[in-house]
C-alpha positions in Angstrom: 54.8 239.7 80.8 52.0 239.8 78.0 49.6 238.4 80.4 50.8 241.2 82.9 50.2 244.2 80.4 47.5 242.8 78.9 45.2 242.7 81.7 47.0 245.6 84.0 47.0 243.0 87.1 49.9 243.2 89.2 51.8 240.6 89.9 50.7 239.9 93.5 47.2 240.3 92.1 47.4 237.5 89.3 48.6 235.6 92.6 46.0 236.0 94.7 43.2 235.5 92.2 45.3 232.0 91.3 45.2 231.1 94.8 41.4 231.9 95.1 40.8 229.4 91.9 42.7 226.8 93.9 40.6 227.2 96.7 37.4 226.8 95.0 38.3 224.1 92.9 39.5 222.4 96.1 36.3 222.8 98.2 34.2 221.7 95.0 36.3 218.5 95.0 36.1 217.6 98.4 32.4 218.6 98.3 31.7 215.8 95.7 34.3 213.3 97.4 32.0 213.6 100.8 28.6 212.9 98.5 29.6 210.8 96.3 30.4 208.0 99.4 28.5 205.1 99.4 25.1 204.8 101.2 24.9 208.7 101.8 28.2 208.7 104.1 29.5 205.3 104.2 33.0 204.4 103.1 33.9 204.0 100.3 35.7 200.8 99.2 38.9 202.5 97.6 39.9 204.4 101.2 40.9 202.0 103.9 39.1 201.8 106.8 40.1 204.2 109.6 42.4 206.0 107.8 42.3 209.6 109.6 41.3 211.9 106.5 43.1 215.7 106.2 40.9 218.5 107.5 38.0 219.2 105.2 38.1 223.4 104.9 34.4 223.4 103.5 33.1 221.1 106.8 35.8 223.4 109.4 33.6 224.7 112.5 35.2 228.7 112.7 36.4 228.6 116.1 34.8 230.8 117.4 31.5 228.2 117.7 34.3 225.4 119.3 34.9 225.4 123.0 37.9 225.0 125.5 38.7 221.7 127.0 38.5 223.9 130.3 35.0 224.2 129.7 34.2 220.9 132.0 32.7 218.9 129.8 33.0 214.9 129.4 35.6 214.4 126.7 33.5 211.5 124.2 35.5 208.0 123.8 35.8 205.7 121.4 33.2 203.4 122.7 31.0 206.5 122.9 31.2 207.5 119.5 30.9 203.9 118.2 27.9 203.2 119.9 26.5 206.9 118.8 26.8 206.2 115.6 25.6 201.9 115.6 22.3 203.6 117.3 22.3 206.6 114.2 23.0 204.2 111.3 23.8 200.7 112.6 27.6 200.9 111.2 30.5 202.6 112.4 31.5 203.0 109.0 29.1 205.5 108.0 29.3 209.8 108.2 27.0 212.5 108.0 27.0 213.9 104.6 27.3 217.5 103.1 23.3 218.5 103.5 23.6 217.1 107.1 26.9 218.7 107.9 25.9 222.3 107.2 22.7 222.4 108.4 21.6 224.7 111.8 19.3 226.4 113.3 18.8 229.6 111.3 15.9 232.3 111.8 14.1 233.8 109.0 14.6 237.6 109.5 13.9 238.9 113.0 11.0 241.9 113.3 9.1 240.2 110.6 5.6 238.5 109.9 7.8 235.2 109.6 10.5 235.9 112.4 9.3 232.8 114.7 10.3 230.6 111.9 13.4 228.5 111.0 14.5 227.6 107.7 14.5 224.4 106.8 17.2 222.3 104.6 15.7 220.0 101.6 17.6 217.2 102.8 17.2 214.8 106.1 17.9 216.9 108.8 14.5 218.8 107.8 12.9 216.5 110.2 14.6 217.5 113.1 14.7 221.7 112.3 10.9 221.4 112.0 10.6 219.3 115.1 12.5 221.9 117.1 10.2 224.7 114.9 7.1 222.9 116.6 8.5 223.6 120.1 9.7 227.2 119.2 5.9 227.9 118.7 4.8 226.0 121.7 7.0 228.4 123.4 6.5 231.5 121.7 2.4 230.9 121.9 2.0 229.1 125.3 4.9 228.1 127.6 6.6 231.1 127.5 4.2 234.0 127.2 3.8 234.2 131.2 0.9 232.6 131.7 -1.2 234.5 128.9 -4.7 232.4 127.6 -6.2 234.5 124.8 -2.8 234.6 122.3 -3.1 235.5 118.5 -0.8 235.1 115.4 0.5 238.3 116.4 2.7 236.7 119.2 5.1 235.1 116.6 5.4 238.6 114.8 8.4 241.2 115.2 9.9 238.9 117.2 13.3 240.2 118.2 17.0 238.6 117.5 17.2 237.7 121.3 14.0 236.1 121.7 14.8 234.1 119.0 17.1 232.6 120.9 15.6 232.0 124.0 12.9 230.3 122.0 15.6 228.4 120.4 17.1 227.4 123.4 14.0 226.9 125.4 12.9 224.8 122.2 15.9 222.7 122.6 15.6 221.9 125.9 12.3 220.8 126.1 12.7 218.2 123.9 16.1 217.1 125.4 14.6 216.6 129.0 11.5 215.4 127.8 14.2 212.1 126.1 15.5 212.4 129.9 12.7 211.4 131.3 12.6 214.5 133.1 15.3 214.1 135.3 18.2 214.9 133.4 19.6 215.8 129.9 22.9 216.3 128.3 24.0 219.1 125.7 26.8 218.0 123.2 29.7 220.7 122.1 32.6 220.8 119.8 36.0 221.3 121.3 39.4 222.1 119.5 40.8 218.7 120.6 40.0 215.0 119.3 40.0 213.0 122.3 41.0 209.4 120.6 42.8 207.8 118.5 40.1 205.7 116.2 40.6 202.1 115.4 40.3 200.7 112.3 36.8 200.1 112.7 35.7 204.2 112.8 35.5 205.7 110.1 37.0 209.4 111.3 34.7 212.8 110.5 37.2 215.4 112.0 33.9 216.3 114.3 32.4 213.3 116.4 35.9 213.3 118.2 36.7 216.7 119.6 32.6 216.5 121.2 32.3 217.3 124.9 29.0 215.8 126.8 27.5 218.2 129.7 25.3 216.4 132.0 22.6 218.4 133.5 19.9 217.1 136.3 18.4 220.7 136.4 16.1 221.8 133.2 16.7 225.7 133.8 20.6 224.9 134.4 20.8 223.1 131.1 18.4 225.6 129.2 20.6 228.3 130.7 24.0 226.3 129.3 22.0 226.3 126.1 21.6 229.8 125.7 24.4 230.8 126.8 25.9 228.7 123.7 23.1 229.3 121.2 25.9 230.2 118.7 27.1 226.8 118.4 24.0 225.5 117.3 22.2 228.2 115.2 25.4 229.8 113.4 26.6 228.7 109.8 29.3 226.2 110.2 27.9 225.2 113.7 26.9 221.4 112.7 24.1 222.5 115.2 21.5 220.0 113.7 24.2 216.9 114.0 25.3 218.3 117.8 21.2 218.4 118.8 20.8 215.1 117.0 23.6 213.9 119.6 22.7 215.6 122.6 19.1 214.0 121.9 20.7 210.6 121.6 22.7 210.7 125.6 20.0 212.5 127.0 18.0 209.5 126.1 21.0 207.4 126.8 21.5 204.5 124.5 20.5 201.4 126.4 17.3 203.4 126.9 17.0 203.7 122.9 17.5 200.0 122.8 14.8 199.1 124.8 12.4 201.7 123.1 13.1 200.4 119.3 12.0 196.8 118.3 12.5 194.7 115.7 11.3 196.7 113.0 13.7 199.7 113.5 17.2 198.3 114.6 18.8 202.3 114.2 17.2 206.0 114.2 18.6 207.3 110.5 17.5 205.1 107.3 19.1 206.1 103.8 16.7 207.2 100.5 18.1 208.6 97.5 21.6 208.9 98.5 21.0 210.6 101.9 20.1 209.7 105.8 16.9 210.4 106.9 14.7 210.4 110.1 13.1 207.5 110.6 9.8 207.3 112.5 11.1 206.3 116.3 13.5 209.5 115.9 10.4 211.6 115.2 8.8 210.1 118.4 11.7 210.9 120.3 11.2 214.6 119.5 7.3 214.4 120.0 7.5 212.5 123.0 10.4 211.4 124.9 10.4 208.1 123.4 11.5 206.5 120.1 8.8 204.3 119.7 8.8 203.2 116.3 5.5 203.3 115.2 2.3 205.5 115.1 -0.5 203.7 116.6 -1.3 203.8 120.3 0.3 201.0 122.7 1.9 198.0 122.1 0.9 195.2 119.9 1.6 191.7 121.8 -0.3 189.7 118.9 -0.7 189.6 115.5 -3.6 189.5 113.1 -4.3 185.8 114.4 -4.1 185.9 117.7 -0.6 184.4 118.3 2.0 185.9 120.5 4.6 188.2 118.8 8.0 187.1 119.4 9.0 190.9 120.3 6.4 193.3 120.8 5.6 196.4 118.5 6.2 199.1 120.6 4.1 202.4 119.4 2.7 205.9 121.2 2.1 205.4 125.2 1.2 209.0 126.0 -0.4 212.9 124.5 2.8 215.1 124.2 2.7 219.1 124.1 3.1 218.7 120.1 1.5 215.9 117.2 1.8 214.2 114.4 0.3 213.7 111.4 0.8 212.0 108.2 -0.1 211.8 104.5 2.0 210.4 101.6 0.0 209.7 98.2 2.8 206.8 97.3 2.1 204.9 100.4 -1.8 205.5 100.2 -1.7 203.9 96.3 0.7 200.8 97.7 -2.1 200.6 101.1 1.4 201.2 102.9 -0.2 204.7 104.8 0.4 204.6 108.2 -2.9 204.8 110.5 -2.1 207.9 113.0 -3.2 206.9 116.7 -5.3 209.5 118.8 -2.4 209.9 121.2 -0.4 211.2 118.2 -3.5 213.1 116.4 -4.7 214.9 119.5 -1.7 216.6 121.6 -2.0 219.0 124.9 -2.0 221.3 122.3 -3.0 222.6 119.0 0.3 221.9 117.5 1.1 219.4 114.6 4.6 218.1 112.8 3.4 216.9 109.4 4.6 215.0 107.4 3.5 215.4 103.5 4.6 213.4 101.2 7.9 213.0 103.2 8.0 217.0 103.2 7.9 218.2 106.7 5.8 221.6 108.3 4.2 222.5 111.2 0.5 222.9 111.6 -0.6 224.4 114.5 -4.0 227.3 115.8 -3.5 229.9 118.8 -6.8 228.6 120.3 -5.5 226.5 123.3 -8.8 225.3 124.3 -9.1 223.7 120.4 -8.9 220.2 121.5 -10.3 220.4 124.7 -13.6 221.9 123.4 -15.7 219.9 120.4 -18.0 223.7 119.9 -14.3 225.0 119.0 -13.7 222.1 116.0 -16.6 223.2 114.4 -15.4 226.1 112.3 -11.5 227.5 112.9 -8.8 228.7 111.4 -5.0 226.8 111.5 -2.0 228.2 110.1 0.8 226.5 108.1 4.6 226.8 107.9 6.7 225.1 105.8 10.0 226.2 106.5 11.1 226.5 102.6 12.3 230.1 101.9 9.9 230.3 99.2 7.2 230.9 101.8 7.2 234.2 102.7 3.9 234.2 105.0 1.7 232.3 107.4 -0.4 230.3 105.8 -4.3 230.9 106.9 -6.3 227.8 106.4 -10.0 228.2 107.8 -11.4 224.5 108.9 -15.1 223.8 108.2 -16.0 220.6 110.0 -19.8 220.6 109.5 -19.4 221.6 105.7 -19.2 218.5 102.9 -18.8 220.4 99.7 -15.1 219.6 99.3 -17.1 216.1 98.1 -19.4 217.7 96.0 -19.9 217.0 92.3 -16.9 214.1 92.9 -18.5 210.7 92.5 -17.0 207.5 92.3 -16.9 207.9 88.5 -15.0 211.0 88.7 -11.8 209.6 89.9 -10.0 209.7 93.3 -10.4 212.2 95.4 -7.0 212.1 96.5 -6.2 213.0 93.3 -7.5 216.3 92.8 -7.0 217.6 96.5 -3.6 218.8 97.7 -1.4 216.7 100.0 -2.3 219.4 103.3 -6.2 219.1 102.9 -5.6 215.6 103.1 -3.1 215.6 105.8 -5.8 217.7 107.7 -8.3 215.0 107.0 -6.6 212.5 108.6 -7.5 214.5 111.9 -11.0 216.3 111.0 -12.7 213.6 108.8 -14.6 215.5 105.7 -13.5 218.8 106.5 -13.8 221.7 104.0 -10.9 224.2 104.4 -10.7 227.0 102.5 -6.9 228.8 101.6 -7.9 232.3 102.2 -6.4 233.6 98.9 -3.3 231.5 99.0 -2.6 229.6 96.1 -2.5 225.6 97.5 0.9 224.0 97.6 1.9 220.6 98.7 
């Protein structure tokens, strides 16, 4: 009664505000029982194996991004989702985490100088939004402009909620049919069924089993599917990052993914710091329909004295639409740097993923003749997202091949150059050897 007079709450509000304190405390705790599991979503050892866990409310997909069972699609079985997640993270035993769970496909706002671009999570699935953000500018800039040669920056401007999607979902499929081989791909969804009962060697995530697969041997019928359920892979609470990741996996089927990988990449996700990440035969898969596992060009049947390899390194067989390039000051220090092949450095077109000290943007110029014309390398201009929401423009970086005097004045007793350049200079160095490049006002980052 004090409590009542002193604050002048009714009853039925000191109620609800109770009941909302419950709530929150309860999403908090299952937040940190989820990331606190060992080996950034394995079990840990004080649950038994299998058990079916209650609904989480802070991982719940609104139903409105679920679909009916009506729908058509093929309901996913045990041995399906076992052998989904053996090929993600080598155990069965082991769930997407918190970062991975919530992360989609989201636009930055639409009508604006940075409307093309997706925001990106911190966490592992960064890899895969910027991989898809790669594609939504090859679309928005070549394949989907109607045929148009002279583009400009301009193109990926006011860029309206709708094409947004159909970017998205042209994005999407590209990359999906590309891991078909192009002749087919399949598009995973999230029903409001589970579709079996899990042994007691799967652990359960209240997600993998309520999936649908569509099949598709038809790119404009399945990029068709895919817009027409863009929701369920761009909208908060979608998974839409995890149900790409998926489709990506059965569109390349898994035998296929077992004969691309060798011995030095048994599965496609790795943990670091208490979180899955990409590892490098996923990022091929995106790039180029294949999850080799390394970066150089071809196989490698021998090693450094001539002797047959037991298994063969498989790396880079063709040019795809988008690249690839690399830079990590940690590696270069412990000689561990990756040397990027051509097939990788030099795409159909001006487009680069890049990875910066295991950051990951998008590089890319609106010149399409670029890399198909040595007069066009000599002096350009490429622009730079980095799909943190602290950018809030295009970055304009203007390339000087035939200029040195980023070496000027720095002499062997001055210390490592790597040192006092930032991480995207050098990135872009690994592709145009002594380049100057100049920031245009912006203050460097990386």
């Amino acid at each position: 009664m004090k409590r009542l007079e002193s604050s002048k709450l009714s009853y039925i509000e000191i109620l609800q505000e109770e009941v909302k304190k419950s709530q929150d405390k309860h999403q908090e705790s299952r937040k940190s029982e989820d990331e606190s599991e060992n080996g950034a979503g394995a079990t840990s050892g004080t649950k038994s194996r299998g058990q079916v866990a209650t609904f989480n409310v802070l991982y719940s997909i609104p139903k409105p991004l679920t679909i009916s069972f009506s729908l058509g699609g093929i309901p996913i079985t045990m041995d399906m989702a076992g052998n989904l997640r053996k090929i993600l993270f080598g155990s069965t035993f082991h769930i997407f985490n918190y970062e991975w769970k919530k992360s989609h496909f989201k636009f930055r706002e639409p009508f604006s100088d940075l409307s093309y671009a997706l925001e990106a999570e911190r966490g592992g699935s960064s890899a895969i939004q910027m991989a898809v953000q790669a594609n939504i500018i090859r679309y928005l800039l070549f394949t989907g402009n109607n045929g148009t040669e002279n583009v400009c920056l301009q193109y990926l401007y006011d860029v309206s909620p709708k094409k947004q999607e159909e970017a998205l979902a042209a994005a999407l499929s590209d990359i999906l049919w590309s891991a078909g081989k192009s002749q087919s791909g399949s598009v995973c969804l999230v029903s409001t069924d589970s579709y079996f009962t899990p042994t007691t060697e799967y652990k359960v995530d209240n997600f993998t089993e309520r999936v649908q697969l569509f099949k598709f041997s038809e790119k404009e019928t399945m990029q068709k599917f895919i817009y027409e359920h863009i929701q369920c892979f761009k909208e908060e609470g979608s998974h839409g990052v995890i149900l790409f990741l998926y489709s990506l996996i059965f569109s390349r089927t898994i035998d296929r993914l077992r004969e691309d990988l060798d011995s030095t990449t048994p599965h496609l996700l790795r943990s670091s710091l208490g979180n899955f990440v990409c590892r490098q035969a996923l990022l091929n898969l995106m790039l180029t329909g294949r999850a080799s596992p390394n970066v150089f060009n071809g196989n490698i049947l021998y090693d450094d004295q001539g002797s047959p390899l037991p298994v063969p390194l498989h790396g880079v067989l063709i040019r795809s639409d988008v690249g690839y390039l690399h830079w990590n000051r940690e590696l270069l220090q412990h000689g561990k740097l990756p040397m990027v092949g051509s097939m990788l450095k030099t795409p159909k077109l001006p487009i680069w993923l890049c990875n910066i000290n295991a950051t990951y943007s998008v590089l890319f110029s609106t010149n399409n003749s670029l890399l198909s014309d040595w007069k066009m390398e000599h002096l350009f201009d490429l622009y730079l997202y980095s799909g943190q929401p602290a950018q809030n423009h295009t970055v304009i970086l203007t390339i000087d091949t035939h200029s040195h005097h980023w070496e000027e004045g720095h002499g062997k007793g001055e210390g490592d150059l790597e040192k006092r350049f930032p991480s995207v200079e050098m990135t872009i160095r690994t592709k145009w050897e002594g380049a100057a490049i100049d920031w245009n006002g912006t203050v460097p980052f990386f």
